[in-house]
C-alpha positions as CSV (number, residue, x, y, z in Angstrom):
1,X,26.8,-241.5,32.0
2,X,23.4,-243.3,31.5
3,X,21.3,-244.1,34.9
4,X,21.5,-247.5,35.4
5,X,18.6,-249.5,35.3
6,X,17.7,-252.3,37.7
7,X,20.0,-255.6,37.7
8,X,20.1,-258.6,39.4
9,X,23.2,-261.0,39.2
10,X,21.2,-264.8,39.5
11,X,23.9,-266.8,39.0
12,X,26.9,-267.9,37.2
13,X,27.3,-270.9,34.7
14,X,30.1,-273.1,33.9
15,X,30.2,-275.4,31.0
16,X,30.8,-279.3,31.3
17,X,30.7,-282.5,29.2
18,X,27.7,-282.8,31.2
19,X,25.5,-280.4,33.0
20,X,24.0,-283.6,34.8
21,X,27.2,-284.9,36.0
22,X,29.3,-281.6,37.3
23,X,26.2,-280.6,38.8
24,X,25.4,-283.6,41.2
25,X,29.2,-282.6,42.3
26,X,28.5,-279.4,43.4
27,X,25.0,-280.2,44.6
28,X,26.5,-283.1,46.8
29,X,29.9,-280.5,47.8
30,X,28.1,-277.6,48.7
31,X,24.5,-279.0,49.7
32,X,22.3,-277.0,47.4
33,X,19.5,-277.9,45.5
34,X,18.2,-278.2,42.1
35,X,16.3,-275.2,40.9
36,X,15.9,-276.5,36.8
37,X,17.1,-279.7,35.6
38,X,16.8,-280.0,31.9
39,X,19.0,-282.0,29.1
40,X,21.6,-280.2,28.8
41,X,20.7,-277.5,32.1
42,X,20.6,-277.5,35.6
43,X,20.9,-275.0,38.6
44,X,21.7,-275.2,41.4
45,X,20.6,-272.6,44.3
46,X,21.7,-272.2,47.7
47,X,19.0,-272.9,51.3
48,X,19.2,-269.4,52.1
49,X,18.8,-267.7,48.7
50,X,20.8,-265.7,47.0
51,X,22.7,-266.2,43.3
52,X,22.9,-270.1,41.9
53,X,25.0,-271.9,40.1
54,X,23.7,-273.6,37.0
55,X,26.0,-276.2,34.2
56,X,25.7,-276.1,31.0
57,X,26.9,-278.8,28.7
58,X,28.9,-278.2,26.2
59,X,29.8,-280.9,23.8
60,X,33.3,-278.8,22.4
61,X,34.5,-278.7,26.5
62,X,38.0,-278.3,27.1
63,X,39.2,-277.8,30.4
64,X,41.4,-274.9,31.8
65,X,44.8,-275.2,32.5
66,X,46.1,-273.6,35.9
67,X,48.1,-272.2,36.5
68,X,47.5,-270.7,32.7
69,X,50.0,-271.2,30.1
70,X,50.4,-269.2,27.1
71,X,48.6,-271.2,24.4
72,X,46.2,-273.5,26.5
73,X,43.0,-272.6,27.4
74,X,42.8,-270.2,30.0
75,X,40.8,-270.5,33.2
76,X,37.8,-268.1,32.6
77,X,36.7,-268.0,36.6
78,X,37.2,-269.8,39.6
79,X,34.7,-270.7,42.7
80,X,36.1,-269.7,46.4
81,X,34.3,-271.7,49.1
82,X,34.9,-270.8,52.7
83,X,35.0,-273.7,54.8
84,X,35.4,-274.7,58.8
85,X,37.9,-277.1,58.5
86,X,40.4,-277.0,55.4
87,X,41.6,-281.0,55.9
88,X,38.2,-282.2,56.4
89,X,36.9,-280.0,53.1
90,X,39.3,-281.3,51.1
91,X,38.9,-284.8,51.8
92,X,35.3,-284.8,51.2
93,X,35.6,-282.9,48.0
94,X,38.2,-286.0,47.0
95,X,36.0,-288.1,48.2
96,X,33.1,-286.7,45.7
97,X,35.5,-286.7,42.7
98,X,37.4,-283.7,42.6
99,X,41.7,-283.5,42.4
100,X,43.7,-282.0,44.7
101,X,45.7,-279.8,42.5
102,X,50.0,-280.3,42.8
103,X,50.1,-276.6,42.8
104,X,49.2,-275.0,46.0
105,X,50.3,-271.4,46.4
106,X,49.3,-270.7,49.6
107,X,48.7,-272.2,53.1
108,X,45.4,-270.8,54.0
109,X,43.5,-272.3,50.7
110,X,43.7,-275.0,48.8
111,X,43.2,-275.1,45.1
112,X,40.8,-278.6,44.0
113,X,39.6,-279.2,40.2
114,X,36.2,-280.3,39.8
115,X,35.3,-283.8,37.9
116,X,35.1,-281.5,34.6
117,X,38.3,-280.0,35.4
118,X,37.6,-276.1,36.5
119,X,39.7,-274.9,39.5
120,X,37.8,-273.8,42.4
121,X,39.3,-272.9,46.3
122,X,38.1,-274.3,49.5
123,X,40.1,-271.4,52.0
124,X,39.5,-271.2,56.0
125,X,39.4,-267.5,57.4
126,X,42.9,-267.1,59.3
């Protein structure tokens, strides 16, 4: 096997009808701040440091369906945020435009879609 040479994971991306928009969600939800903010770009980093999150826009979006089924698109990843206080979370993150989604499969974690439709988790450590 080849020796692996240096690599750094920076971030992930997630498309949207606009970069602009879903990113002043997540900005706003998990209280990061904007590390590049062009046209159709922005990303997002958190206080401490570590990996971002950066939007993309992507005028051909459509959103995932989840749970998948056969012939839609599928959901490609998924964000898990640990909070405090699992009611409280999930109101807020209403309150800033996501959806609860009707489908929760377990008790610990609740499953939310962002304004542009991709599943993420809000889950409190039991």
């Amino acid at each position: 096997m080849p020796e692996r040479p240096p690599m750094t994971l920076t971030g992930a991306v997630l498309d949207a009808p606009s970069a602009g928009e879903l990113a002043a969600f997540y900005r706003q939800l998990l209280g990061w701040t904007v590390a590049a903010d062009e046209p159709d770009w922005v990303k997002l980093v958190p206080p401490g440091g570590g990996a971002g999150l950066a939007f993309q826009t992507e005028p051909g979006y459509t959103p995932p369906v989840w749970p998948s089924e056969s012939g839609r698109q599928q959901m490609m990843i998924h964000l898990d945020i640990e909070v405090d206080d699992l009611e409280r979370a999930v109101a807020y993150a209403v309150e800033l435009g996501a959806t609860l989604h009707g489908f929760q499969p377990q008790d610990d974690v609740r499953v939310c879609l962002d304004p542009a439709g991709h599943p993420f988790c809000l889950w409190i450590r039991t």
